[in-house]
mmCIF file of the N, C-alpha and C atoms, coordinates in Angstrom:
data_MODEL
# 
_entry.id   MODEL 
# 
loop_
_atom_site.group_PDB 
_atom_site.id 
_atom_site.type_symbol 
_atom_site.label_atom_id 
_atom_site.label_alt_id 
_atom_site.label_comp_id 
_atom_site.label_asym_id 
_atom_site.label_entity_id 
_atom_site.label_seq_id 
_atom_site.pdbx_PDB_ins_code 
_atom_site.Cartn_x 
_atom_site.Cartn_y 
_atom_site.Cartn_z 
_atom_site.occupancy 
_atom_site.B_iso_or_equiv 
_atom_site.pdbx_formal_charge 
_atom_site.auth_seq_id 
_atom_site.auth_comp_id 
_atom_site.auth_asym_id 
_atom_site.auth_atom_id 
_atom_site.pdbx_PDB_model_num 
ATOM 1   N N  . UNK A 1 1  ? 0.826   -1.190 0.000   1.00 0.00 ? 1  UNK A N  1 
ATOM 2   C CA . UNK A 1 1  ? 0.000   0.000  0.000   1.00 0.00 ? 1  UNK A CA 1 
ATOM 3   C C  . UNK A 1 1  ? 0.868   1.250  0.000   1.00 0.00 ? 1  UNK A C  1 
ATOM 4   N N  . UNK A 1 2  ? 1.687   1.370  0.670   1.00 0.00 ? 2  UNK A N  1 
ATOM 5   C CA . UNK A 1 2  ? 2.631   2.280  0.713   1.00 0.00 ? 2  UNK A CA 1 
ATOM 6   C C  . UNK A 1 2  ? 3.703   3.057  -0.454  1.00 0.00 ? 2  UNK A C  1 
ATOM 7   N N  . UNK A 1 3  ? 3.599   1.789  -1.284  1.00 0.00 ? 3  UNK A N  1 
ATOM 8   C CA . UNK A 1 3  ? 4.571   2.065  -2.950  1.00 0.00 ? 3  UNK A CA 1 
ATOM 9   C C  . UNK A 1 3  ? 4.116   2.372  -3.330  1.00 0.00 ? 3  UNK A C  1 
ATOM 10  N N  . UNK A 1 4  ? 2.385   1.763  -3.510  1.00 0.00 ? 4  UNK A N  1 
ATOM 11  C CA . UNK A 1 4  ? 1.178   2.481  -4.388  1.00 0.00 ? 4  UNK A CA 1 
ATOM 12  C C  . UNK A 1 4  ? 0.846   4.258  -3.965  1.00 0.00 ? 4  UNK A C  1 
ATOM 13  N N  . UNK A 1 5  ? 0.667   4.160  -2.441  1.00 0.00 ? 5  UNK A N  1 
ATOM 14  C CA . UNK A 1 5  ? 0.432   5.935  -2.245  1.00 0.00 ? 5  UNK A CA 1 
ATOM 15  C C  . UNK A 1 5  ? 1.665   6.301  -2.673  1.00 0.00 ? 5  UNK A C  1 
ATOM 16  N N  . UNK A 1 6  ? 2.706   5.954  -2.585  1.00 0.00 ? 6  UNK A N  1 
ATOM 17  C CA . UNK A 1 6  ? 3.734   6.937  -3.322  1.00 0.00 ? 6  UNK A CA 1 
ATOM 18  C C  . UNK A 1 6  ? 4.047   7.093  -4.586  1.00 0.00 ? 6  UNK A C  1 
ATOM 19  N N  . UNK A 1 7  ? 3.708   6.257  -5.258  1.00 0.00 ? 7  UNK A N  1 
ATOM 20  C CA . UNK A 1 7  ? 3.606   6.181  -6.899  1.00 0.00 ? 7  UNK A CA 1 
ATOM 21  C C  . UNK A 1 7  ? 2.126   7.160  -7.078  1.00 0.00 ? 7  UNK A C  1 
ATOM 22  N N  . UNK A 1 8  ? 1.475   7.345  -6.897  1.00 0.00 ? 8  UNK A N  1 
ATOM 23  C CA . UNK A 1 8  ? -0.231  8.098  -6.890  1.00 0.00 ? 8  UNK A CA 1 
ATOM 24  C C  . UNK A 1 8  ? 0.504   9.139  -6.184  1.00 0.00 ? 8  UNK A C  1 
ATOM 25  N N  . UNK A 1 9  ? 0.909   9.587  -5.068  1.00 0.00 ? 9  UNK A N  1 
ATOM 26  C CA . UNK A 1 9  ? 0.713   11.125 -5.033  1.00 0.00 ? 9  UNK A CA 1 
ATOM 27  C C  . UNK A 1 9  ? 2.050   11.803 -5.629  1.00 0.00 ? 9  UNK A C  1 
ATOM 28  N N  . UNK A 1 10 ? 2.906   10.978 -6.053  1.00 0.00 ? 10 UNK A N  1 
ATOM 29  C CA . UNK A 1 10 ? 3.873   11.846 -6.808  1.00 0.00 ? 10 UNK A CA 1 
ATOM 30  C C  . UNK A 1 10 ? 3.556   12.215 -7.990  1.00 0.00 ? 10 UNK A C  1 
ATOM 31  N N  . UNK A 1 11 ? 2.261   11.519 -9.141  1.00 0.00 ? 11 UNK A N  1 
ATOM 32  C CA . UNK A 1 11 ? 1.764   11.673 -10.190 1.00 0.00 ? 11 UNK A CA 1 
ATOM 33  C C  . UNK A 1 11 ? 0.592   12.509 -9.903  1.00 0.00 ? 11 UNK A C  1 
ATOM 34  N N  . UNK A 1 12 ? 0.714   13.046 -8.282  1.00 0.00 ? 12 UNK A N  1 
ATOM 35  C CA . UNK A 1 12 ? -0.516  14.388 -8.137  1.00 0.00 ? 12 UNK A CA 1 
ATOM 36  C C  . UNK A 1 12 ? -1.330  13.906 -7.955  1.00 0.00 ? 12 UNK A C  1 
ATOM 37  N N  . UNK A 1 13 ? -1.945  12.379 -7.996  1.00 0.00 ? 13 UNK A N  1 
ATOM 38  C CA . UNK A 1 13 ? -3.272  11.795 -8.160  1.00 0.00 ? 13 UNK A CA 1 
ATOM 39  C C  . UNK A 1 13 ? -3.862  11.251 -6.994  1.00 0.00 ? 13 UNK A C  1 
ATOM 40  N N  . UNK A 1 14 ? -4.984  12.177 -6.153  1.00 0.00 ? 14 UNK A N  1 
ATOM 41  C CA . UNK A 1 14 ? -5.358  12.162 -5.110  1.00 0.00 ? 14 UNK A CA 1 
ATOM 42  C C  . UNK A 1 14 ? -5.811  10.685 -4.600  1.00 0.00 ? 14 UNK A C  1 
ATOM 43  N N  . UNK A 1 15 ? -5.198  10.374 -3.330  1.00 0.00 ? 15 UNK A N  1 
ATOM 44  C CA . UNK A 1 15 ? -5.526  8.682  -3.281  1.00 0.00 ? 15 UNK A CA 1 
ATOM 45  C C  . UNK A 1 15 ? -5.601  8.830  -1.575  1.00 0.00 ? 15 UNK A C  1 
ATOM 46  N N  . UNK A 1 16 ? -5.505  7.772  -0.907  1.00 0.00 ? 16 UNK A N  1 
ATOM 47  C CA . UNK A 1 16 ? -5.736  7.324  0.301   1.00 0.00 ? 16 UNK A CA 1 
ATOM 48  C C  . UNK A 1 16 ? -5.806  5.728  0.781   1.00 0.00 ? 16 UNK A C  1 
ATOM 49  N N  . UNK A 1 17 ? -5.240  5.303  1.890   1.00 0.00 ? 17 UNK A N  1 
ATOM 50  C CA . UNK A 1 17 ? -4.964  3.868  2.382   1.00 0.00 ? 17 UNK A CA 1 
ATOM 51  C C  . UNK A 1 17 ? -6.558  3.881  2.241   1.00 0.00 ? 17 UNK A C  1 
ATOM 52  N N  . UNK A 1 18 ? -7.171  2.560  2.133   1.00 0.00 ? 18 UNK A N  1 
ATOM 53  C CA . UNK A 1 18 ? -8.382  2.034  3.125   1.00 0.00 ? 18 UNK A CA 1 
ATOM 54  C C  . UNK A 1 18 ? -8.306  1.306  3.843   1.00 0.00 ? 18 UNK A C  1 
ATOM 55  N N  . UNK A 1 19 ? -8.943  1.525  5.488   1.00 0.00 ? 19 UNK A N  1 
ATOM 56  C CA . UNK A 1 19 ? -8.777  0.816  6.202   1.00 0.00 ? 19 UNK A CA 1 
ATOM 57  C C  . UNK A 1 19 ? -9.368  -0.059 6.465   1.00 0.00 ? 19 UNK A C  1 
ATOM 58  N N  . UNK A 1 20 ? -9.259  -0.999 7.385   1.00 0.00 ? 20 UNK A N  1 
ATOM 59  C CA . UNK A 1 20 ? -10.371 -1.947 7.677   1.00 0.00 ? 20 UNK A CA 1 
ATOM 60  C C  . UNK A 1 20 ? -11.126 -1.891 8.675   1.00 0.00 ? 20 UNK A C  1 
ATOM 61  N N  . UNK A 1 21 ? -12.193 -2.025 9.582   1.00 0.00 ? 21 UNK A N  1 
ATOM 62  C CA . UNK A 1 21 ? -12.817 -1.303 10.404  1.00 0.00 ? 21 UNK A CA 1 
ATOM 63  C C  . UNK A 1 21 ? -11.944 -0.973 12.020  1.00 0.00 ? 21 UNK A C  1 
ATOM 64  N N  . UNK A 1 22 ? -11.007 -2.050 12.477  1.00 0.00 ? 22 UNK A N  1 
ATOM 65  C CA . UNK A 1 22 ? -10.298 -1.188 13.478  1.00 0.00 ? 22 UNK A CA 1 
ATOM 66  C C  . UNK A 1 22 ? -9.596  -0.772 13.365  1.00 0.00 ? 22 UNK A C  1 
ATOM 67  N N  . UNK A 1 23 ? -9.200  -0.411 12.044  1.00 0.00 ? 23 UNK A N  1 
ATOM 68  C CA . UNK A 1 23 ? -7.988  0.420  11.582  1.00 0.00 ? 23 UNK A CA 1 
ATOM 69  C C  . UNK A 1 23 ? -8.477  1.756  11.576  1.00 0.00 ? 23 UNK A C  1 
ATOM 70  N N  . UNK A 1 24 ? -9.660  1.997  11.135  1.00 0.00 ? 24 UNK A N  1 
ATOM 71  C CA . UNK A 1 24 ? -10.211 2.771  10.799  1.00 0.00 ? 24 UNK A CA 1 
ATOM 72  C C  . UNK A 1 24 ? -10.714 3.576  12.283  1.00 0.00 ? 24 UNK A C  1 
ATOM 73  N N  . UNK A 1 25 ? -11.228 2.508  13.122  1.00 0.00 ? 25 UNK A N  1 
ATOM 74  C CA . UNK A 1 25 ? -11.687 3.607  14.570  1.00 0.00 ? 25 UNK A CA 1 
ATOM 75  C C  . UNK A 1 25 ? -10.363 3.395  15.104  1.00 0.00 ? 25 UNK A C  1 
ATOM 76  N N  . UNK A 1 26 ? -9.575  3.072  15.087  1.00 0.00 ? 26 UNK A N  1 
ATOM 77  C CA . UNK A 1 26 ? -7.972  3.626  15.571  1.00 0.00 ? 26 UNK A CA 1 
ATOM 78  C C  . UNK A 1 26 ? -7.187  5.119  15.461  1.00 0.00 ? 26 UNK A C  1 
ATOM 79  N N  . UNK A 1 27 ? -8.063  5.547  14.004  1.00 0.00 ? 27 UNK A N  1 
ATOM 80  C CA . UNK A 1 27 ? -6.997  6.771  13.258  1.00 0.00 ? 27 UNK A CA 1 
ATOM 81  C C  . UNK A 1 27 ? -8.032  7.800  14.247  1.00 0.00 ? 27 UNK A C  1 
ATOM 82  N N  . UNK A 1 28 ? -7.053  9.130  14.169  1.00 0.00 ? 28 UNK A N  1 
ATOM 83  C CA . UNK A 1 28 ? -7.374  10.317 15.127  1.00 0.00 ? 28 UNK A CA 1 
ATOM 84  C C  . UNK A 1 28 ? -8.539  10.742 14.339  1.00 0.00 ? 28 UNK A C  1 
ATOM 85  N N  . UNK A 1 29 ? -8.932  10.862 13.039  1.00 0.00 ? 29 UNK A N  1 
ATOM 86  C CA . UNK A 1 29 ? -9.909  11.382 12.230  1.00 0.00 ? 29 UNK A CA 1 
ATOM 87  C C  . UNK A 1 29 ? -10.817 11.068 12.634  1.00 0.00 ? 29 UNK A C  1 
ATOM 88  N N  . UNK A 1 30 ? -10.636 9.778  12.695  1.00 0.00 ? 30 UNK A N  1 
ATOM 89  C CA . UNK A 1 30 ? -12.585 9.082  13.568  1.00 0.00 ? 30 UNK A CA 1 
ATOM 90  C C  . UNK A 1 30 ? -12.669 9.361  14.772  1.00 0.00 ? 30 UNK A C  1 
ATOM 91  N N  . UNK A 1 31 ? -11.641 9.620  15.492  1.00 0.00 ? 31 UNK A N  1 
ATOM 92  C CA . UNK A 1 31 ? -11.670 10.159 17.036  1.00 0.00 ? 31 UNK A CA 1 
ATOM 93  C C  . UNK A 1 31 ? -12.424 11.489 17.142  1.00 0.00 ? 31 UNK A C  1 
ATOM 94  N N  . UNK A 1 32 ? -11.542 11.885 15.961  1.00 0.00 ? 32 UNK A N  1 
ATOM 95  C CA . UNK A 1 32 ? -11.991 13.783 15.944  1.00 0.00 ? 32 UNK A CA 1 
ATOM 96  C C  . UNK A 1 32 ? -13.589 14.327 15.464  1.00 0.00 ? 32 UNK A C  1 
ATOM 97  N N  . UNK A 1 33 ? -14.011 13.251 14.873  1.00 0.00 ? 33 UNK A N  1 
ATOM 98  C CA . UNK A 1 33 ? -14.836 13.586 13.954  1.00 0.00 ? 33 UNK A CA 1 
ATOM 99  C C  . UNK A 1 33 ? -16.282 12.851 14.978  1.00 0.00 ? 33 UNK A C  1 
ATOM 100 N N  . UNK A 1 34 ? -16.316 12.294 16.019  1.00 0.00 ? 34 UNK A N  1 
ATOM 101 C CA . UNK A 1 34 ? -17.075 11.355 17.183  1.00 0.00 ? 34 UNK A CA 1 
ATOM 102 C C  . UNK A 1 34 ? -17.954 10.581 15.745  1.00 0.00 ? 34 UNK A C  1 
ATOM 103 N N  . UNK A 1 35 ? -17.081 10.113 15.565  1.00 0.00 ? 35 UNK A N  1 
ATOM 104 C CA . UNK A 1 35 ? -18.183 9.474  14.570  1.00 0.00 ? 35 UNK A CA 1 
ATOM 105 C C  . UNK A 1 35 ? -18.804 7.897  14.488  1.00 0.00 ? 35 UNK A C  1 
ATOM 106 N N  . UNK A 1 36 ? -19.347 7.861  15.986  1.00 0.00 ? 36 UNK A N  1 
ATOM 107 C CA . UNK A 1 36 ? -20.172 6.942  16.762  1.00 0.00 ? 36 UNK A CA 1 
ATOM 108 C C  . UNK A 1 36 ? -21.343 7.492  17.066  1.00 0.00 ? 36 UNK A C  1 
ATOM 109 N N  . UNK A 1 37 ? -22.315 7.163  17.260  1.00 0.00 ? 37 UNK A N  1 
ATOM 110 C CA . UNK A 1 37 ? -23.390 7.451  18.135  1.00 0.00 ? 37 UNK A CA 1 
ATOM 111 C C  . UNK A 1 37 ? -24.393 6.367  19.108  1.00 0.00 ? 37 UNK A C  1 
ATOM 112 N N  . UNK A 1 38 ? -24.947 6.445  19.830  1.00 0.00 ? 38 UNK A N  1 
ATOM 113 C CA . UNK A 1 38 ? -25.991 5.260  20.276  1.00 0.00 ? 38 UNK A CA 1 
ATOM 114 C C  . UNK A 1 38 ? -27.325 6.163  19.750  1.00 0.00 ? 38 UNK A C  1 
ATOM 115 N N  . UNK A 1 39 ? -28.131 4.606  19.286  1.00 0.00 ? 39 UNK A N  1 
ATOM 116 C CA . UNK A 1 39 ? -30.055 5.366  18.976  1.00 0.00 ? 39 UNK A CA 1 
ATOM 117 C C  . UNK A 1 39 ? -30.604 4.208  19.414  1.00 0.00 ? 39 UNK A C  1 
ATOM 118 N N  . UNK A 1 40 ? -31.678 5.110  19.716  1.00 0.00 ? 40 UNK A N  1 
ATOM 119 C CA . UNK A 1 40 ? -32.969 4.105  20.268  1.00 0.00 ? 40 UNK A CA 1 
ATOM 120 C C  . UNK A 1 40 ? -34.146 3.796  18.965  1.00 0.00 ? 40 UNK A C  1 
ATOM 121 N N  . UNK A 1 41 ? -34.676 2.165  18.892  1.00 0.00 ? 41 UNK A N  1 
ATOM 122 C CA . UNK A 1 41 ? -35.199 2.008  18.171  1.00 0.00 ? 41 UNK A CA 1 
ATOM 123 C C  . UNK A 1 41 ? -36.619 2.009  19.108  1.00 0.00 ? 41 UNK A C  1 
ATOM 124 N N  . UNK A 1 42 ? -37.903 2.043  18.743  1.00 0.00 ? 42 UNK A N  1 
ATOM 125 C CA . UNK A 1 42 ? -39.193 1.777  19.141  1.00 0.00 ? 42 UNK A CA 1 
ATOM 126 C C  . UNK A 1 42 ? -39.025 0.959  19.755  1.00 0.00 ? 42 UNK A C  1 
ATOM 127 N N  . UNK A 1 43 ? -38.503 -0.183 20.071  1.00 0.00 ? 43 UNK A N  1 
ATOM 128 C CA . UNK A 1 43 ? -38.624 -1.338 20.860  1.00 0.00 ? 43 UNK A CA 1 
ATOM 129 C C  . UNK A 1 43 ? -37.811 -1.230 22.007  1.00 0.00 ? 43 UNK A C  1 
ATOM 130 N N  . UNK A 1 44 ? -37.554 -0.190 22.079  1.00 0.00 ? 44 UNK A N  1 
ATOM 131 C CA . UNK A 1 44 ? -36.373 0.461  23.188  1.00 0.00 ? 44 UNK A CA 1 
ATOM 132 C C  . UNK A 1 44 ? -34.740 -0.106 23.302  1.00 0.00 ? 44 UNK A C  1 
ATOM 133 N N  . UNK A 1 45 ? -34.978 -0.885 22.369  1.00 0.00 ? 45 UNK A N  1 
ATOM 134 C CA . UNK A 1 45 ? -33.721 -1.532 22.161  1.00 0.00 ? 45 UNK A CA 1 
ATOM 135 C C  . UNK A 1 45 ? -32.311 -0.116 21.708  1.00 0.00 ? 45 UNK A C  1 
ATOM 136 N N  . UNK A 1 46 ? -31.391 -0.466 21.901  1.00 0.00 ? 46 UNK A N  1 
ATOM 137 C CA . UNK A 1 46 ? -30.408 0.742  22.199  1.00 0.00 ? 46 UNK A CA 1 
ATOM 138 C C  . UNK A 1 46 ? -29.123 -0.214 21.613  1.00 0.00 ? 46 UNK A C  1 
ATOM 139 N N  . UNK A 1 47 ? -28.236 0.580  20.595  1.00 0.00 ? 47 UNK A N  1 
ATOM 140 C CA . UNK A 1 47 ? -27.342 0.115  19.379  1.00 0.00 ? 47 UNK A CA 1 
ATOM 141 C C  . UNK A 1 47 ? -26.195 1.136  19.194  1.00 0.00 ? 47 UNK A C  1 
ATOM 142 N N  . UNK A 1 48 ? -25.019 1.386  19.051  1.00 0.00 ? 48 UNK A N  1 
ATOM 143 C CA . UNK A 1 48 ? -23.978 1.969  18.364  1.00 0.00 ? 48 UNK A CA 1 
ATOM 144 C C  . UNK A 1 48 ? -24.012 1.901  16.972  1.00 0.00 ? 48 UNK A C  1 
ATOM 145 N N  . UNK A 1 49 ? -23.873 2.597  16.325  1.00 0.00 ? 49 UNK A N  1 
ATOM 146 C CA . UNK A 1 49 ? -23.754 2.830  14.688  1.00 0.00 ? 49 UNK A CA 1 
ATOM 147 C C  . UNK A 1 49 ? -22.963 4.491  14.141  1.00 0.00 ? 49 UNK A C  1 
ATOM 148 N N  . UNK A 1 50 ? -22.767 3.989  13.241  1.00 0.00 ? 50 UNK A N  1 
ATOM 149 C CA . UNK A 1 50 ? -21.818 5.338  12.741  1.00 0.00 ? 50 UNK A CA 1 
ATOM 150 C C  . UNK A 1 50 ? -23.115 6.703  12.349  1.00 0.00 ? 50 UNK A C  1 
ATOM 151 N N  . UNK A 1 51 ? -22.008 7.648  12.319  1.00 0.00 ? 51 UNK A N  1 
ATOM 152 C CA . UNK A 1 51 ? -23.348 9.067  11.939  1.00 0.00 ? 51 UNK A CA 1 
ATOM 153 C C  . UNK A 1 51 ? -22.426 9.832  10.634  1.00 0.00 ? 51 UNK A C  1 
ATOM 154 N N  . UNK A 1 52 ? -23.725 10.653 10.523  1.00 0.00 ? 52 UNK A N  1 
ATOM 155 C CA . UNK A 1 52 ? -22.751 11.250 8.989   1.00 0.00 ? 52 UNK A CA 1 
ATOM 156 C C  . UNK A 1 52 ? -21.984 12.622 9.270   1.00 0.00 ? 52 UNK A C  1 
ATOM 157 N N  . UNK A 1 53 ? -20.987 12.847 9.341   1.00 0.00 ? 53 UNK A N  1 
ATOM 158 C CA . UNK A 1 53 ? -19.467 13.609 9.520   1.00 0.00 ? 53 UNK A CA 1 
ATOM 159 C C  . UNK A 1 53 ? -19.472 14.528 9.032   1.00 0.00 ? 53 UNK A C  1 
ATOM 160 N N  . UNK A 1 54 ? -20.348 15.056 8.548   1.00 0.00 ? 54 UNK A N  1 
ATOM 161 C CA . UNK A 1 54 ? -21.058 16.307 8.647   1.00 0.00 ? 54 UNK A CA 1 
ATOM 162 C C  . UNK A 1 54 ? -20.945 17.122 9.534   1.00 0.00 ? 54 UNK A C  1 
ATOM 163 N N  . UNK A 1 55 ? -21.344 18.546 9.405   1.00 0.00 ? 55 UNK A N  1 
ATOM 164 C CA . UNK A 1 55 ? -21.416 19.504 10.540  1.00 0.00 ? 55 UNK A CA 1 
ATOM 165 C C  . UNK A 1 55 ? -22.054 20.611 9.925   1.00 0.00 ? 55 UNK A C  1 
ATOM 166 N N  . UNK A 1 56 ? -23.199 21.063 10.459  1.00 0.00 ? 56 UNK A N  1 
ATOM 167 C CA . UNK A 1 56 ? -23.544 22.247 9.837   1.00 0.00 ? 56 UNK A CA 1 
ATOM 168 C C  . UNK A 1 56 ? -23.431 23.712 11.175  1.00 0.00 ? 56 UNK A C  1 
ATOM 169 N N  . UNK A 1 57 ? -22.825 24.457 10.688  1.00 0.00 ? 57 UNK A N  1 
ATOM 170 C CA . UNK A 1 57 ? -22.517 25.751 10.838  1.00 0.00 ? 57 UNK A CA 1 
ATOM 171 C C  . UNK A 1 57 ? -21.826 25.047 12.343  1.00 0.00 ? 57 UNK A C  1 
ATOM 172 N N  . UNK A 1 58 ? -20.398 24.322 11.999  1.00 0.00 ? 58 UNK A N  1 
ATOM 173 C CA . UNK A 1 58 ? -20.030 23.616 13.170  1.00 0.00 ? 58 UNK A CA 1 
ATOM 174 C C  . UNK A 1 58 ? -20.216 22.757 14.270  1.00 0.00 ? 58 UNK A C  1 
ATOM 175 N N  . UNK A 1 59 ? -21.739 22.302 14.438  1.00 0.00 ? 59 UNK A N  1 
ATOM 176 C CA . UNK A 1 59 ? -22.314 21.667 14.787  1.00 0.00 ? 59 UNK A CA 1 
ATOM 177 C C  . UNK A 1 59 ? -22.402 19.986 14.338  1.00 0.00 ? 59 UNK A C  1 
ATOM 178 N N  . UNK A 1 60 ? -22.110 18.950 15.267  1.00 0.00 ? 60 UNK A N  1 
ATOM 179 C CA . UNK A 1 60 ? -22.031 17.688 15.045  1.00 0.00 ? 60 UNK A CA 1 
ATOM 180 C C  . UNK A 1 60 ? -23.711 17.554 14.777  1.00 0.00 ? 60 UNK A C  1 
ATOM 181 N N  . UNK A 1 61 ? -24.278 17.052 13.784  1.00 0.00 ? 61 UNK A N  1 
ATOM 182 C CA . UNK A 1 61 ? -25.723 16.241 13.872  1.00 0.00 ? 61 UNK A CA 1 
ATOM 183 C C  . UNK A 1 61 ? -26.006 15.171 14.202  1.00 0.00 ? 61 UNK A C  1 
ATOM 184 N N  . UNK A 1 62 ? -26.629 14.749 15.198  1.00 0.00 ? 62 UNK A N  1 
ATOM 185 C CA . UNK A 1 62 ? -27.076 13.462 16.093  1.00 0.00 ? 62 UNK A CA 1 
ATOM 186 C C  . UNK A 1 62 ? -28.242 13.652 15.998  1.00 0.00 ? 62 UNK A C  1 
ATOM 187 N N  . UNK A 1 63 ? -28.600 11.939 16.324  1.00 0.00 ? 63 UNK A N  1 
ATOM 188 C CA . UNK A 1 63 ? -30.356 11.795 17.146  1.00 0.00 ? 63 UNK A CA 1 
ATOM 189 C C  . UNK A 1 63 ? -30.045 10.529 17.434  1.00 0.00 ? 63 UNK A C  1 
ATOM 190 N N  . UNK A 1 64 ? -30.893 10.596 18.476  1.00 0.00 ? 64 UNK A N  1 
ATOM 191 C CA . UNK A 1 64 ? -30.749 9.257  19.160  1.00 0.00 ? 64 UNK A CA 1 
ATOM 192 C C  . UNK A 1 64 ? -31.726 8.579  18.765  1.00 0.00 ? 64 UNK A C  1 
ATOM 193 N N  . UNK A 1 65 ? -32.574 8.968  17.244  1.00 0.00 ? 65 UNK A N  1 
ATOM 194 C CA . UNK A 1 65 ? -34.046 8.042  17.544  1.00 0.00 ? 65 UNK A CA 1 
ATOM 195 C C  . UNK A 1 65 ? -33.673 7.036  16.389  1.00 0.00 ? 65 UNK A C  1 
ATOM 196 N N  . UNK A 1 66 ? -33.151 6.350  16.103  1.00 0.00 ? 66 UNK A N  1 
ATOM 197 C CA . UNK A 1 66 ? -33.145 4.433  15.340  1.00 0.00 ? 66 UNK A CA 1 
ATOM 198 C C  . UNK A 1 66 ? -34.429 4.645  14.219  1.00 0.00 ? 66 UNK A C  1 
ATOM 199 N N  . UNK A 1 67 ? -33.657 4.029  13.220  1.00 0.00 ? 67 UNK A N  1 
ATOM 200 C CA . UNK A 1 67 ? -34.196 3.706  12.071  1.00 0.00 ? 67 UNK A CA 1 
ATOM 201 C C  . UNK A 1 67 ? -35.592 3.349  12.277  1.00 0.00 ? 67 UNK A C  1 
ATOM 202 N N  . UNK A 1 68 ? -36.429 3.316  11.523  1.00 0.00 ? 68 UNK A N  1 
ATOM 203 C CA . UNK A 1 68 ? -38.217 2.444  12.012  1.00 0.00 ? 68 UNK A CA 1 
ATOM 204 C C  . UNK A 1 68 ? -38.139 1.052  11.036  1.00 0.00 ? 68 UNK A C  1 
ATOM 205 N N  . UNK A 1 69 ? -39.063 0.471  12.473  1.00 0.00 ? 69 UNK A N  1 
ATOM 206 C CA . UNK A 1 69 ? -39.376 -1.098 11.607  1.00 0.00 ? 69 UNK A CA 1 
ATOM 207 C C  . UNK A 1 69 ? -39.880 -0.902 10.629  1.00 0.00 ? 69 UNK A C  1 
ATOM 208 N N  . UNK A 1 70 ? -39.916 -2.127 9.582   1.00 0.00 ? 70 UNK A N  1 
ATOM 209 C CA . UNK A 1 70 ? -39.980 -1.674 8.095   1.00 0.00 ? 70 UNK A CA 1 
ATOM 210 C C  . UNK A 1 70 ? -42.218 -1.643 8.491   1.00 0.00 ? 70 UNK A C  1 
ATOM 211 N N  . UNK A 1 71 ? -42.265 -0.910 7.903   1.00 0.00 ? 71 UNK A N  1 
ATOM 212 C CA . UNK A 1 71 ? -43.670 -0.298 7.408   1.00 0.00 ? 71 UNK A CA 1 
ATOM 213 C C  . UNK A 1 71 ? -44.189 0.464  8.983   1.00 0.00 ? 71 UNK A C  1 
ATOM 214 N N  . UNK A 1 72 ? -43.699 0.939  9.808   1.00 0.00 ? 72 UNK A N  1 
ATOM 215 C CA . UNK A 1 72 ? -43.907 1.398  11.156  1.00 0.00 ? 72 UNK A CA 1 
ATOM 216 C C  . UNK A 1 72 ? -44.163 3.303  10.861  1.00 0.00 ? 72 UNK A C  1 
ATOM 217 N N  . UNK A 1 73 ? -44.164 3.496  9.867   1.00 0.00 ? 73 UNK A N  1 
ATOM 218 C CA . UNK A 1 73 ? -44.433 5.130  9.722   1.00 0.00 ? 73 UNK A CA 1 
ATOM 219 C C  . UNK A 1 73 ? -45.236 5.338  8.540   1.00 0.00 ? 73 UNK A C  1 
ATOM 220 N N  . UNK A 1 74 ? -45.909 4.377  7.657   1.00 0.00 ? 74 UNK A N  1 
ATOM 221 C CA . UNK A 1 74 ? -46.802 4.359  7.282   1.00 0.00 ? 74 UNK A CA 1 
ATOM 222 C C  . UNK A 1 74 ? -48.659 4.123  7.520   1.00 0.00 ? 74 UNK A C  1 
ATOM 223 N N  . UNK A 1 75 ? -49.087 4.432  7.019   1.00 0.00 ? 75 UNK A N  1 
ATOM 224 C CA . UNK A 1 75 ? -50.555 4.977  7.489   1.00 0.00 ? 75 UNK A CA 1 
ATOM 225 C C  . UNK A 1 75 ? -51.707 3.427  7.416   1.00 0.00 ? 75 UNK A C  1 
ATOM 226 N N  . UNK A 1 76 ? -50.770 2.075  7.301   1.00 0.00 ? 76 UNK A N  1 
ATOM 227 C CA . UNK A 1 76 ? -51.201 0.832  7.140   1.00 0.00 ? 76 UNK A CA 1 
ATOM 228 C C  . UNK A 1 76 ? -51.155 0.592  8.290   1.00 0.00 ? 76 UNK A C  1 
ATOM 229 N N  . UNK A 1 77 ? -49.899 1.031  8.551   1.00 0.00 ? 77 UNK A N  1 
ATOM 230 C CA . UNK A 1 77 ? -49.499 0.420  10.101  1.00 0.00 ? 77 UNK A CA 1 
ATOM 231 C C  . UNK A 1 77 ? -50.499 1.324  11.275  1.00 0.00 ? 77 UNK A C  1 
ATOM 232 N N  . UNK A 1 78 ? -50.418 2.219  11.612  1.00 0.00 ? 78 UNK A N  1 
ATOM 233 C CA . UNK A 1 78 ? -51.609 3.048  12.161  1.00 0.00 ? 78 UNK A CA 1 
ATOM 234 C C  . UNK A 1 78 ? -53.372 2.336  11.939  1.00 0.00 ? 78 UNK A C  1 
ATOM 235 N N  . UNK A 1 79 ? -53.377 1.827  11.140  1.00 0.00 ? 79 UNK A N  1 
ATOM 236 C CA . UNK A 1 79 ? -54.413 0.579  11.152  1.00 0.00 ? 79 UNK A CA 1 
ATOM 237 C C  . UNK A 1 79 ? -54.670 -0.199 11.837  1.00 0.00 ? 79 UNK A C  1 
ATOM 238 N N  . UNK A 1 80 ? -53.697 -1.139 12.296  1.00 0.00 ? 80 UNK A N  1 
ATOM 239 C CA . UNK A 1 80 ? -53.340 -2.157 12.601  1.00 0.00 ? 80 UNK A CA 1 
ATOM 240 C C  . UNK A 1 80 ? -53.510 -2.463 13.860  1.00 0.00 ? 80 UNK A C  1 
# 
């Protein structure tokens, strides 16, 4: 990996290692960037998952509220 980034950025050509996932929450970037969160799903069940690394007007964006069960915000389910 290392011959390759140096062959690519001496030809200017923007590149980068990829890591593998504890390589990846190892590096300071993912440290810096908190790019973990915990959310709660409806079932109160409670999970770690990544967030998007984003920031608007400096601000980290979180929520703690978990994806919905599949058809749980549609107007079938409110039926039911």
């Amino acid at each position: 990996t290392a011959q390759w980034l140096e062959v690519l950025e001496a030809a200017d050509i923007w590149c980068a290692k990829v890591h593998d996932w504890h390589e990846l929450q190892a590096t300071e970037a993912y440290q810096l960037l908190e790019f973990e969160q915990v959310v709660e799903v409806t079932s109160g069940e409670t999970y770690k998952t990544t967030r998007c690394p984003i920031r608007l007007d400096g601000k980290i964006l979180k929520s703690a509220a978990g994806a919905p069960s599949l058809g749980e915000h549609n107007c079938l389910a409110e039926l039911s």
